[in-house]
mmCIF entry with sequence, helices, sheets and N, C-alpha, C, O atoms, coordinates in Angstrom:
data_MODEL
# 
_entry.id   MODEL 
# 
_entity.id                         1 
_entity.type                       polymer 
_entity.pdbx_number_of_molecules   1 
# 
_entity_poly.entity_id                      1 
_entity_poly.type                           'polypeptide(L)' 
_entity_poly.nstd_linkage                   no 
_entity_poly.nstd_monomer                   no 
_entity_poly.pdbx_seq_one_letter_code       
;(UNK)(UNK)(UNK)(UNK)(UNK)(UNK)(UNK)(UNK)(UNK)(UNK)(UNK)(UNK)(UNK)(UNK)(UNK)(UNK)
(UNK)(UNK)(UNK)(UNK)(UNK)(UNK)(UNK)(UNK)(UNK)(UNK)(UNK)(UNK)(UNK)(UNK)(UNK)(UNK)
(UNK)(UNK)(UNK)(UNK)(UNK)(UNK)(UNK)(UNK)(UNK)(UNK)(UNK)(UNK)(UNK)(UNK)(UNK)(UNK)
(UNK)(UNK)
;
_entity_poly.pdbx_seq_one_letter_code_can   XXXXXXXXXXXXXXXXXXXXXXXXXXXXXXXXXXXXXXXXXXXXXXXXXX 
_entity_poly.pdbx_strand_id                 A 
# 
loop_
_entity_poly_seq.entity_id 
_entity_poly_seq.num 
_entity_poly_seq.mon_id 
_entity_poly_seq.hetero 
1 1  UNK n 
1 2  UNK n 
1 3  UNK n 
1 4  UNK n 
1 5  UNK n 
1 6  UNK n 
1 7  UNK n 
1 8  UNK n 
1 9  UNK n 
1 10 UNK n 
1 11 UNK n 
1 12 UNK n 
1 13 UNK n 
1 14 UNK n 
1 15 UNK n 
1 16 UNK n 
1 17 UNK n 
1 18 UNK n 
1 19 UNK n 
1 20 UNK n 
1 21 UNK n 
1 22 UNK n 
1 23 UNK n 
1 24 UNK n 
1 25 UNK n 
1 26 UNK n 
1 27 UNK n 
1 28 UNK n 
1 29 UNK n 
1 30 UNK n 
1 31 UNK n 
1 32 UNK n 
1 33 UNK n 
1 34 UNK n 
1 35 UNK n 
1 36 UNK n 
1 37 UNK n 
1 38 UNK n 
1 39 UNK n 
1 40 UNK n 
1 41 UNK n 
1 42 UNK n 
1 43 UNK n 
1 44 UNK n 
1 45 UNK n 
1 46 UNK n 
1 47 UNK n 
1 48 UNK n 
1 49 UNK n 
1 50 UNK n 
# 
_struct_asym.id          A 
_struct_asym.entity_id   1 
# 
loop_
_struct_conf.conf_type_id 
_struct_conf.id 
_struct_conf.pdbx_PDB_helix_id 
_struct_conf.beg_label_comp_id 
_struct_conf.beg_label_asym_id 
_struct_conf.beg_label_seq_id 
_struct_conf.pdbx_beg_PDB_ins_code 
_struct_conf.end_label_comp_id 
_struct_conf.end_label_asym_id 
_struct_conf.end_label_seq_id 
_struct_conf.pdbx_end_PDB_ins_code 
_struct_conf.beg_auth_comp_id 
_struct_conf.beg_auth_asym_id 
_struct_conf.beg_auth_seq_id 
_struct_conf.end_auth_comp_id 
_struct_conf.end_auth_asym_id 
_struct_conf.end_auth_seq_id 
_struct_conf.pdbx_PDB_helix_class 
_struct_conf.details 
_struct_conf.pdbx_PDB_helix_length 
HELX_P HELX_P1 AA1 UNK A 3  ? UNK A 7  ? UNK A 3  UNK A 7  1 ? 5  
HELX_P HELX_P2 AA2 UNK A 14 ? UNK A 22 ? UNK A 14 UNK A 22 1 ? 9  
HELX_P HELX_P3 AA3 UNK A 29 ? UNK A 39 ? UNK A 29 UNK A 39 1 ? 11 
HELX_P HELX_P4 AA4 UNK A 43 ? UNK A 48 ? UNK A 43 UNK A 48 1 ? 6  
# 
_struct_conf_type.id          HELX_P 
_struct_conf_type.criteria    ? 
_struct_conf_type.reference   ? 
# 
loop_
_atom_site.group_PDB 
_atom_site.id 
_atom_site.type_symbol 
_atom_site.label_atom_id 
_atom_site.label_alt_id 
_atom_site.label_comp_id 
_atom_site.label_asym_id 
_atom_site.label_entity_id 
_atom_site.label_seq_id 
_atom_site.pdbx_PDB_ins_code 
_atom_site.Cartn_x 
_atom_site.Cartn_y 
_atom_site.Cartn_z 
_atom_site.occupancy 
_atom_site.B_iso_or_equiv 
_atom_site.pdbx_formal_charge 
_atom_site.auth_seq_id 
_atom_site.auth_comp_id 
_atom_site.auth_asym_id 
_atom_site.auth_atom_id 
_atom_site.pdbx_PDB_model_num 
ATOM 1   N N  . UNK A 1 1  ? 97.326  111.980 92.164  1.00 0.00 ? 1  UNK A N  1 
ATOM 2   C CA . UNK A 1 1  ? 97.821  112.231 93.507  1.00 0.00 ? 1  UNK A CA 1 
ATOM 3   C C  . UNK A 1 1  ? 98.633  111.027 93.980  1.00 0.00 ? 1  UNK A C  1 
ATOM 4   O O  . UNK A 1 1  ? 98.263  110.004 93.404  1.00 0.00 ? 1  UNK A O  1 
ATOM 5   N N  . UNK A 1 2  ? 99.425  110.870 94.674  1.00 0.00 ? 2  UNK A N  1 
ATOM 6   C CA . UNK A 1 2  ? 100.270 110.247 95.333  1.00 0.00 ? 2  UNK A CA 1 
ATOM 7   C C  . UNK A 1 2  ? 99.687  109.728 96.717  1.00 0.00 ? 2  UNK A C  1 
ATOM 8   O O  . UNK A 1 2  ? 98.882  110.292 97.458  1.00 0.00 ? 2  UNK A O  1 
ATOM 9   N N  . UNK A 1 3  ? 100.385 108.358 96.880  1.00 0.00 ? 3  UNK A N  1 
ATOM 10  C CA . UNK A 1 3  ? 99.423  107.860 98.106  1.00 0.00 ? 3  UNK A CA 1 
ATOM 11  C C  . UNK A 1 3  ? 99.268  108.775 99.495  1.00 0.00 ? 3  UNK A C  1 
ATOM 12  O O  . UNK A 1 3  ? 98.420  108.584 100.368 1.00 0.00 ? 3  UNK A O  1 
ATOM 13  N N  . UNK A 1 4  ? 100.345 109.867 99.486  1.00 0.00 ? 4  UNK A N  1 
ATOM 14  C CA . UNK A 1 4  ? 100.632 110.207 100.781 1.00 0.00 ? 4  UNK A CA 1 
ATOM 15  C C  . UNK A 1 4  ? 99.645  111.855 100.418 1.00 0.00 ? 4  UNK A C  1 
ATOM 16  O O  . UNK A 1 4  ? 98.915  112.454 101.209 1.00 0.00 ? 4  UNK A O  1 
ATOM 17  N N  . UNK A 1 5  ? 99.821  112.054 99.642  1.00 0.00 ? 5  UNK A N  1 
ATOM 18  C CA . UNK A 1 5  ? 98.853  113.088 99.589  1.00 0.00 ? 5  UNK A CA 1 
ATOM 19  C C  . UNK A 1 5  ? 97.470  112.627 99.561  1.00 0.00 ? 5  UNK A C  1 
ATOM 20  O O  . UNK A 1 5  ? 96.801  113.658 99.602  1.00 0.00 ? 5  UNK A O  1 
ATOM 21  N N  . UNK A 1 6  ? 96.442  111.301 99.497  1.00 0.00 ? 6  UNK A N  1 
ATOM 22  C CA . UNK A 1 6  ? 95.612  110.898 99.338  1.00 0.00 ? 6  UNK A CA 1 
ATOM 23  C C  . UNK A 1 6  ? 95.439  111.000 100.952 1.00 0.00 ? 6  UNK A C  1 
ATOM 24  O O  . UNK A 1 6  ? 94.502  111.597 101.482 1.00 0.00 ? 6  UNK A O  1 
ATOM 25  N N  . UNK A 1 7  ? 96.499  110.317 101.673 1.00 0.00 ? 7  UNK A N  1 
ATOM 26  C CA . UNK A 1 7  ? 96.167  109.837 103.015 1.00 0.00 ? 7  UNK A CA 1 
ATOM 27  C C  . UNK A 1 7  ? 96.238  111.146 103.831 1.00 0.00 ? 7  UNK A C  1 
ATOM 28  O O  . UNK A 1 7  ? 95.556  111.340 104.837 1.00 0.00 ? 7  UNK A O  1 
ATOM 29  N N  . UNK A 1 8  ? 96.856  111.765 103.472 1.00 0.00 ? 8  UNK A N  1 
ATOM 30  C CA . UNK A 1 8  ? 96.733  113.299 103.897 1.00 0.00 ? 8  UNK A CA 1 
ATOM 31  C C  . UNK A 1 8  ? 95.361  114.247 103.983 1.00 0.00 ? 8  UNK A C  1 
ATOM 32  O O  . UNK A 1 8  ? 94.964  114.852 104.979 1.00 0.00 ? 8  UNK A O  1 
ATOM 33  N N  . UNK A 1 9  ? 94.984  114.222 103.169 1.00 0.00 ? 9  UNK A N  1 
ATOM 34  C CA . UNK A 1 9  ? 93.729  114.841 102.459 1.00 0.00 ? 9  UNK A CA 1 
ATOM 35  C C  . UNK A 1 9  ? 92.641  113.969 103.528 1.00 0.00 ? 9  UNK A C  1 
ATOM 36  O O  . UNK A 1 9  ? 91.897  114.498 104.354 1.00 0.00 ? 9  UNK A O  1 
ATOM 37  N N  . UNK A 1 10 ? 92.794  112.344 103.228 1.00 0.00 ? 10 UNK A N  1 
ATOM 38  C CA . UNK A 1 10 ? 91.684  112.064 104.537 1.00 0.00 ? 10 UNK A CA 1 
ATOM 39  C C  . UNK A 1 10 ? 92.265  111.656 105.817 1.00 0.00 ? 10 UNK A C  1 
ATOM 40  O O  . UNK A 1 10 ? 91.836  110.672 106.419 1.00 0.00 ? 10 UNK A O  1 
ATOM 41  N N  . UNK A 1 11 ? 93.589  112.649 106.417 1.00 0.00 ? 11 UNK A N  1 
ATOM 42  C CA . UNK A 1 11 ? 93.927  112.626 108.052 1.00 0.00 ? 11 UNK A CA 1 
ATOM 43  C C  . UNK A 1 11 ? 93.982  110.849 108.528 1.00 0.00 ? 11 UNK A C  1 
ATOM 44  O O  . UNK A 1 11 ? 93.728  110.422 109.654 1.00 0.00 ? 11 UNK A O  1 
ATOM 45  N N  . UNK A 1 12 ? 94.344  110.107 107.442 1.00 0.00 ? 12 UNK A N  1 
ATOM 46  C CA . UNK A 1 12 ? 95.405  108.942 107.914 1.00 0.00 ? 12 UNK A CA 1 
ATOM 47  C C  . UNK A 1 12 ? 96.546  108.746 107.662 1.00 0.00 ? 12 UNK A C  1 
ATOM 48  O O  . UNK A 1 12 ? 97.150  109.432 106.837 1.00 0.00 ? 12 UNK A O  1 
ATOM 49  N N  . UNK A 1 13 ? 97.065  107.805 108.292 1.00 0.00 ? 13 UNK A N  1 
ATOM 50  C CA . UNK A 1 13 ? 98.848  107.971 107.822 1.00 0.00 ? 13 UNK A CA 1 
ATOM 51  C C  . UNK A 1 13 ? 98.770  106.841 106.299 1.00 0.00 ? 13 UNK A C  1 
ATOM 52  O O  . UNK A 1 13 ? 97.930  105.950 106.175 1.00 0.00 ? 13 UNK A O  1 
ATOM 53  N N  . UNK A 1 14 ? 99.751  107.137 105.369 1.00 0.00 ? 14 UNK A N  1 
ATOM 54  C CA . UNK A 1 14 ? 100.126 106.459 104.327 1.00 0.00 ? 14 UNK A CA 1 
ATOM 55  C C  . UNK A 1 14 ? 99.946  105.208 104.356 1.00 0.00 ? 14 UNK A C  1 
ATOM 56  O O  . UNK A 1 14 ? 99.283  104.687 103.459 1.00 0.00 ? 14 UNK A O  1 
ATOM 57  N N  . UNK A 1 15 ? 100.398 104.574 105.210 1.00 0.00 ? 15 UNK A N  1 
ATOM 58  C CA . UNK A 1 15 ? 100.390 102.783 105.135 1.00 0.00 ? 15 UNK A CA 1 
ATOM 59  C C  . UNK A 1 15 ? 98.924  102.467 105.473 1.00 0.00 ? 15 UNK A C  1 
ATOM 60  O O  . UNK A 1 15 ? 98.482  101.391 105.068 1.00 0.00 ? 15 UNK A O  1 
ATOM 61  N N  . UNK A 1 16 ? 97.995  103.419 106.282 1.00 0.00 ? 16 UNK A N  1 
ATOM 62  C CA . UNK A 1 16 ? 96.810  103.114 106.220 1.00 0.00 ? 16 UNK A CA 1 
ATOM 63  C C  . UNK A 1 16 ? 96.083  102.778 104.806 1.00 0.00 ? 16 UNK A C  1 
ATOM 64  O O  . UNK A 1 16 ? 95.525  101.770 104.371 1.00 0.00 ? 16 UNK A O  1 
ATOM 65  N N  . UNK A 1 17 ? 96.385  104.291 104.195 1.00 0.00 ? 17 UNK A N  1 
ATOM 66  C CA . UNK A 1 17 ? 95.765  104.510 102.787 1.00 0.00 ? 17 UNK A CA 1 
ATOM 67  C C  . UNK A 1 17 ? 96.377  103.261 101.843 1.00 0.00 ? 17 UNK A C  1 
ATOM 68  O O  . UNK A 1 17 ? 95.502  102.623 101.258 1.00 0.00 ? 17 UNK A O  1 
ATOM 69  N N  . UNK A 1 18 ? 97.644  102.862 101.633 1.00 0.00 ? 18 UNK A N  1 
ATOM 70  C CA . UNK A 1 18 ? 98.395  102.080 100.812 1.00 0.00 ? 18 UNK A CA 1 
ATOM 71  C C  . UNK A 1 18 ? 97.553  100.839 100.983 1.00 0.00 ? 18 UNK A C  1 
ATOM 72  O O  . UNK A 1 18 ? 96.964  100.356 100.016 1.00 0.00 ? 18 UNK A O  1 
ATOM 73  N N  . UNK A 1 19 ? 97.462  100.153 102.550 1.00 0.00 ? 19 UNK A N  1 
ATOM 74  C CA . UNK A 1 19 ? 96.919  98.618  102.650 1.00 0.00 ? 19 UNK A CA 1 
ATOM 75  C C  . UNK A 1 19 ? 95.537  98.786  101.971 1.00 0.00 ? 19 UNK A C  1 
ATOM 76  O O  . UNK A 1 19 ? 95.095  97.767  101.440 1.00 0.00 ? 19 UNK A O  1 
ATOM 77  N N  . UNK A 1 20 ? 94.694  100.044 101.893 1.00 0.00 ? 20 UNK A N  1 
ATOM 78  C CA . UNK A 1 20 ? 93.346  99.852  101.158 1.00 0.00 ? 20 UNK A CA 1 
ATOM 79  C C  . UNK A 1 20 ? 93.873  99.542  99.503  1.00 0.00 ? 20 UNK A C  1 
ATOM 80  O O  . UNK A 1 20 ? 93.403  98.463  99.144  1.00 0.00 ? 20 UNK A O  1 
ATOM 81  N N  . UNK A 1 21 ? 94.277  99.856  98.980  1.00 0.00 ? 21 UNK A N  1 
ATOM 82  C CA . UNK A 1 21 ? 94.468  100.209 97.602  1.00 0.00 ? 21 UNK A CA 1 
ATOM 83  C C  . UNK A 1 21 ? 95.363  98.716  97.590  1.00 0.00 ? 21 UNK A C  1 
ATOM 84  O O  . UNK A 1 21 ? 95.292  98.023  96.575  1.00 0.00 ? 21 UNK A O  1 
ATOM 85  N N  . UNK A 1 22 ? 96.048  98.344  98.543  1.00 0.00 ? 22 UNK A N  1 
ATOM 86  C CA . UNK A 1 22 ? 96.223  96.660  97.968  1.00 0.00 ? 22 UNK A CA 1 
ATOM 87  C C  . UNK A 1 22 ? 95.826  96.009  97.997  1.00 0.00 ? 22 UNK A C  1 
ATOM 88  O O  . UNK A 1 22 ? 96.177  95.083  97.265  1.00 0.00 ? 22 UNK A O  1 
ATOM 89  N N  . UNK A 1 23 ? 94.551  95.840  98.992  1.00 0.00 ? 23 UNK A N  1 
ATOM 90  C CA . UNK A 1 23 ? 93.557  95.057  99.329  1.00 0.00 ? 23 UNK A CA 1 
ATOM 91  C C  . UNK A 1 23 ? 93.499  94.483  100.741 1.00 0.00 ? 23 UNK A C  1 
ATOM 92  O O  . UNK A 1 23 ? 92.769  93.597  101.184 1.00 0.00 ? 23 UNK A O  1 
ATOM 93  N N  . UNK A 1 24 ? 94.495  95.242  101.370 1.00 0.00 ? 24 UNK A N  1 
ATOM 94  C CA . UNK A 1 24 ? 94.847  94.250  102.919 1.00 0.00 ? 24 UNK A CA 1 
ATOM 95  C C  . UNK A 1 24 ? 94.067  94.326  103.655 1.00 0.00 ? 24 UNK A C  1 
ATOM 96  O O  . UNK A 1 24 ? 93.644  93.283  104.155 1.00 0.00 ? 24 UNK A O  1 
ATOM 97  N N  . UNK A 1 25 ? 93.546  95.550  104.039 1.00 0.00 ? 25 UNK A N  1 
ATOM 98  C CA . UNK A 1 25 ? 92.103  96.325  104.864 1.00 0.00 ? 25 UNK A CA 1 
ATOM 99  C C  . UNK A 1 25 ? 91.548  97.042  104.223 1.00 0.00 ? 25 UNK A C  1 
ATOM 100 O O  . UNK A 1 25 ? 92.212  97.699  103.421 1.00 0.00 ? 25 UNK A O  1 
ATOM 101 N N  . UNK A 1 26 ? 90.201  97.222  104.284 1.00 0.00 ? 26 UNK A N  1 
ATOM 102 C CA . UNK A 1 26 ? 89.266  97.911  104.135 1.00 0.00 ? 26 UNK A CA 1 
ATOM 103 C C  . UNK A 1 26 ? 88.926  98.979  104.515 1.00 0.00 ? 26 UNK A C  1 
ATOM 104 O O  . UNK A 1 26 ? 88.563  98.970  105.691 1.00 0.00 ? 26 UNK A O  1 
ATOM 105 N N  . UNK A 1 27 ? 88.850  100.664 103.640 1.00 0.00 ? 27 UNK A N  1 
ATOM 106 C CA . UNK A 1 27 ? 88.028  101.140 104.962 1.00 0.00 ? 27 UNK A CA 1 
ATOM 107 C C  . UNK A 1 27 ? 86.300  101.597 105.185 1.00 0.00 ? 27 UNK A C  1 
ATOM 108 O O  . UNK A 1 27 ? 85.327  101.400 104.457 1.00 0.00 ? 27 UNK A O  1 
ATOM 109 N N  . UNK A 1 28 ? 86.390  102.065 106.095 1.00 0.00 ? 28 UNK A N  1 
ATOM 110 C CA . UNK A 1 28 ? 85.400  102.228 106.648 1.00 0.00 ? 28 UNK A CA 1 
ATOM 111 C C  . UNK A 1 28 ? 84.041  102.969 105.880 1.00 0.00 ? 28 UNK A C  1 
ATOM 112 O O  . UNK A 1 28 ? 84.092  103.671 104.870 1.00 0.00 ? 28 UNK A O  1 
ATOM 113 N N  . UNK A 1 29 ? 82.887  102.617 106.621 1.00 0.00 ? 29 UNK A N  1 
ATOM 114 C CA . UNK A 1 29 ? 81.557  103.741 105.289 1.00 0.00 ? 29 UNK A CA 1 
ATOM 115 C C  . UNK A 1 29 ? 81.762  104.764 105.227 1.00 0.00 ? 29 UNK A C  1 
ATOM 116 O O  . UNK A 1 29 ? 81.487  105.357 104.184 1.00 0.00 ? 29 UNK A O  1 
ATOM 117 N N  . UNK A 1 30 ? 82.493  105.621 106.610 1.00 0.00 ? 30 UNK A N  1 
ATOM 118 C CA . UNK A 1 30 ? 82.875  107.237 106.745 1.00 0.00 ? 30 UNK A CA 1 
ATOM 119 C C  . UNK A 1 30 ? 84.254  107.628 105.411 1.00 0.00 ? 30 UNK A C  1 
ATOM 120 O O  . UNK A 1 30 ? 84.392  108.742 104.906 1.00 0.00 ? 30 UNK A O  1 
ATOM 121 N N  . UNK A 1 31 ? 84.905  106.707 105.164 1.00 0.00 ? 31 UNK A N  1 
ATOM 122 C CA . UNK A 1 31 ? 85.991  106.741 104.375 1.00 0.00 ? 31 UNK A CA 1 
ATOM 123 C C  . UNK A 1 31 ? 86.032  106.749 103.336 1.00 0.00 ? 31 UNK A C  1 
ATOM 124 O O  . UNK A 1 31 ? 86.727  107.453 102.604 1.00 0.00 ? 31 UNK A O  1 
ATOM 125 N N  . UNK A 1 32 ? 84.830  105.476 102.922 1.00 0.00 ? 32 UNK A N  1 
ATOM 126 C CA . UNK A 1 32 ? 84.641  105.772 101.483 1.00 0.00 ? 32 UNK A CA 1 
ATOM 127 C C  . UNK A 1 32 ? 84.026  106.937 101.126 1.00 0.00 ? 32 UNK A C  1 
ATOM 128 O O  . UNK A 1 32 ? 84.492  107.619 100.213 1.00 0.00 ? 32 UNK A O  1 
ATOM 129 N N  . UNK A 1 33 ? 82.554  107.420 102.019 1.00 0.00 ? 33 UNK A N  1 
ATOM 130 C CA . UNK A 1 33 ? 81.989  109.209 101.653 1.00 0.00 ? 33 UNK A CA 1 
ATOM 131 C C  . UNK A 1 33 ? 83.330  110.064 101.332 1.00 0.00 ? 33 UNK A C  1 
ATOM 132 O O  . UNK A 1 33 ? 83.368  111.117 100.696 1.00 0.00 ? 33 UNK A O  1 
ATOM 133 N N  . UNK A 1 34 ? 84.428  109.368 101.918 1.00 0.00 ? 34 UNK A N  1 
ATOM 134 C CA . UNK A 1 34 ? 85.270  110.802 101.964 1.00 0.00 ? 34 UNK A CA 1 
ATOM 135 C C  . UNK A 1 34 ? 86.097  110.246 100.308 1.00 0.00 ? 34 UNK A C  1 
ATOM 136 O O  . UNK A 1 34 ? 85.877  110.693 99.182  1.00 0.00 ? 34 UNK A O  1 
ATOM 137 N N  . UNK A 1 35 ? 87.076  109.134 100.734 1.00 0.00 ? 35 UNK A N  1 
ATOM 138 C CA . UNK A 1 35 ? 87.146  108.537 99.432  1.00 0.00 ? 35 UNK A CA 1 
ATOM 139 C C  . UNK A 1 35 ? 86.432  109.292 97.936  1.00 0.00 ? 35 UNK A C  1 
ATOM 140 O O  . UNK A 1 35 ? 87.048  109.853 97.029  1.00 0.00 ? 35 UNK A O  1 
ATOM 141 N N  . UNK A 1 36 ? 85.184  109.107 98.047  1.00 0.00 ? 36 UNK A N  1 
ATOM 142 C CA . UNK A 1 36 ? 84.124  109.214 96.959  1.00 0.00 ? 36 UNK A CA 1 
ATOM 143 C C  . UNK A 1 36 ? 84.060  111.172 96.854  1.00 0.00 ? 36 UNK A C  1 
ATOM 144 O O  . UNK A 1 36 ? 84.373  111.812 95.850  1.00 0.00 ? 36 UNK A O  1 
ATOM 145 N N  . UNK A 1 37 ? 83.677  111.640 97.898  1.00 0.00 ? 37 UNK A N  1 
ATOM 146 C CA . UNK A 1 37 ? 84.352  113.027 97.568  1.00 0.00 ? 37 UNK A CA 1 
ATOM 147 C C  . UNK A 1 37 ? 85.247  113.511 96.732  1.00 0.00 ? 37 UNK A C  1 
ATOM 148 O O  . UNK A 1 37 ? 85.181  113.944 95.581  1.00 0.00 ? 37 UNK A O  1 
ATOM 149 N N  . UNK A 1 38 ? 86.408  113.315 97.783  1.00 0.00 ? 38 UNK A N  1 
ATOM 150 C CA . UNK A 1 38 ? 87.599  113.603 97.141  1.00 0.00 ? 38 UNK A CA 1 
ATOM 151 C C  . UNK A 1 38 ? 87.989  112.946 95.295  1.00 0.00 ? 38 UNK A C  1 
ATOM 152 O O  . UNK A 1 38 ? 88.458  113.687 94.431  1.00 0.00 ? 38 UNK A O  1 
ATOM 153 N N  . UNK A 1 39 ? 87.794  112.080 95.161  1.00 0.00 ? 39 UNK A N  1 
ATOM 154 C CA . UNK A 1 39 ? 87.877  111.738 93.632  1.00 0.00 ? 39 UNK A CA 1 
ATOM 155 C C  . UNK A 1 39 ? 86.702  111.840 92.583  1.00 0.00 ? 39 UNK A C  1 
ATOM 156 O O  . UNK A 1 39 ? 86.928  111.646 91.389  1.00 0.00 ? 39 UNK A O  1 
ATOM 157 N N  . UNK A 1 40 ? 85.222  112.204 93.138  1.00 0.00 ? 40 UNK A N  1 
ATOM 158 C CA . UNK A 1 40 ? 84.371  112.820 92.344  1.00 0.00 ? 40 UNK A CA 1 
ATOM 159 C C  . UNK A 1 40 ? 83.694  112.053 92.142  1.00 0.00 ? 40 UNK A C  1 
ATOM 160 O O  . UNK A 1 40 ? 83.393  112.102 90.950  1.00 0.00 ? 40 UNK A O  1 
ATOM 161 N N  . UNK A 1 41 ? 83.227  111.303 92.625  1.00 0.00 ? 41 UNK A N  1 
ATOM 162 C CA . UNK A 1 41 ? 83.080  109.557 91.900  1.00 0.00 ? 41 UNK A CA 1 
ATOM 163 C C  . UNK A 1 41 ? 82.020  109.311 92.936  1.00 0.00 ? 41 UNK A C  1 
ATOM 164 O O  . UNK A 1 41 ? 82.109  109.756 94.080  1.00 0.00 ? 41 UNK A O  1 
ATOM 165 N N  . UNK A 1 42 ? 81.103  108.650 92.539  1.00 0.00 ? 42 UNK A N  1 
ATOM 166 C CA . UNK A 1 42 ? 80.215  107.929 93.335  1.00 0.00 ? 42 UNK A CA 1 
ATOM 167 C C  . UNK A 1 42 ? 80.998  106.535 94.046  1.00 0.00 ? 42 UNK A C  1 
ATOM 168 O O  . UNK A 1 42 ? 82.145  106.112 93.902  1.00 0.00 ? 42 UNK A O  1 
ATOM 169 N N  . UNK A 1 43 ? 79.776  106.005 94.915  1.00 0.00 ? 43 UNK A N  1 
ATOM 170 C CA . UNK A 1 43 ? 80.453  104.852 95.862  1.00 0.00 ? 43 UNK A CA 1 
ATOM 171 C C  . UNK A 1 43 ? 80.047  103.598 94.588  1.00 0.00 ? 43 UNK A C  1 
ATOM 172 O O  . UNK A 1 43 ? 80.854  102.724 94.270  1.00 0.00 ? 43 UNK A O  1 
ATOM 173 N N  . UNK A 1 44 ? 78.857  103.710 94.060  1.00 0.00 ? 44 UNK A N  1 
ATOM 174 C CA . UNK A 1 44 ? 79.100  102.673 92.702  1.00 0.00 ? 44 UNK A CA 1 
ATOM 175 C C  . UNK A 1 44 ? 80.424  102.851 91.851  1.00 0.00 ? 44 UNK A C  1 
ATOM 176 O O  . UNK A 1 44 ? 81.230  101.922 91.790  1.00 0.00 ? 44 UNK A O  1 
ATOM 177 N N  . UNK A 1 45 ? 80.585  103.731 91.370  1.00 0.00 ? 45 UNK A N  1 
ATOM 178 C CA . UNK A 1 45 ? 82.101  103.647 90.586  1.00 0.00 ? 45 UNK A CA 1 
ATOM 179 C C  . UNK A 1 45 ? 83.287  103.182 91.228  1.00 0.00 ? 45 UNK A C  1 
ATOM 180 O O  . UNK A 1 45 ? 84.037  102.415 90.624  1.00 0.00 ? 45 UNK A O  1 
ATOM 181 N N  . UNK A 1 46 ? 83.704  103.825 93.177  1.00 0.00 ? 46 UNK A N  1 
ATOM 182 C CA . UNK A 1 46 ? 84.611  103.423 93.511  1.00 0.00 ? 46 UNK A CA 1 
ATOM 183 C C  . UNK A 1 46 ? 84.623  101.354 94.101  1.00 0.00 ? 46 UNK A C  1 
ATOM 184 O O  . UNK A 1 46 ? 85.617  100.628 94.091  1.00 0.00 ? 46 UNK A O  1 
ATOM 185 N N  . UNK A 1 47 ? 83.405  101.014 94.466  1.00 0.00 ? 47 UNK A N  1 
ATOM 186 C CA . UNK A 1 47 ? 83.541  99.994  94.477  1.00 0.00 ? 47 UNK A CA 1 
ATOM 187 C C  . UNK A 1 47 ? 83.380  98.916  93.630  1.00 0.00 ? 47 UNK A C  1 
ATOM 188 O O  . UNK A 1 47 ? 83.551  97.751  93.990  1.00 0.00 ? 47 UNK A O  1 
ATOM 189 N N  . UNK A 1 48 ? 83.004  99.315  92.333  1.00 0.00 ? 48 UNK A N  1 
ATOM 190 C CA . UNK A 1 48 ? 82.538  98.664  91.344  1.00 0.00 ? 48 UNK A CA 1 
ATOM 191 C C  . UNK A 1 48 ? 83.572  99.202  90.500  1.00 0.00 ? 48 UNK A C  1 
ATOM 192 O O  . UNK A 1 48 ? 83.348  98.559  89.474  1.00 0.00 ? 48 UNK A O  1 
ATOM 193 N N  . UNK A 1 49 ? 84.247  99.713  90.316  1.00 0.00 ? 49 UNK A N  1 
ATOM 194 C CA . UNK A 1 49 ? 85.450  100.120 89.451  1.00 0.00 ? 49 UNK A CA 1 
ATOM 195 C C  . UNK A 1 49 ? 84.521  100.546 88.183  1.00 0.00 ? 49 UNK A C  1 
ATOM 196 O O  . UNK A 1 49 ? 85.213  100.168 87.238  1.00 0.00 ? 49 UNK A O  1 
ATOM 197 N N  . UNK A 1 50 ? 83.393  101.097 87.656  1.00 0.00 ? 50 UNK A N  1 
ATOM 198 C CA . UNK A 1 50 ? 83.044  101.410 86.504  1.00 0.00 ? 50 UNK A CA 1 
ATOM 199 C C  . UNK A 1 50 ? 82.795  103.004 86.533  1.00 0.00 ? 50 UNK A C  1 
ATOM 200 O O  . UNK A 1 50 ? 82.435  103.591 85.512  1.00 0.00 ? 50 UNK A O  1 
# 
C-alpha cells in the first residue's frame, strides 16, 4: 500500500502517516491497534520489527 492509502484507511492525512514511518512523531496506542489491524501483525512485530 502506498502511504496515502495507509493514511486513508486510518482517517489521517498523509504527512501525518509519512512523519510516523520516518520517525518524526509517534503515534498514538489507538493507532497502533489500528496500525496492527490493518497489516495483520501484532504490536510485538510492529514495534519490534520481527
Amino acid at each position: 500500500m502506498t502511504q496515502k492509502q495507509v493514511a486513508e484507511k486510518l482517517n489521517v492525512v498523509e504527512s501525518c502517516y509519512a512523519n510516523w514511518e520516518q520517525g518524526r512523531t509517534e503515534p498514538n496506542i489507538a493507532m497502533l491497534r489500528k496500525l496492527c489491524k490493518l497489516f495483520e501483525i501484532t504490536l510485538d512485530e510492529l514495534v519490534d520489527g520481527k
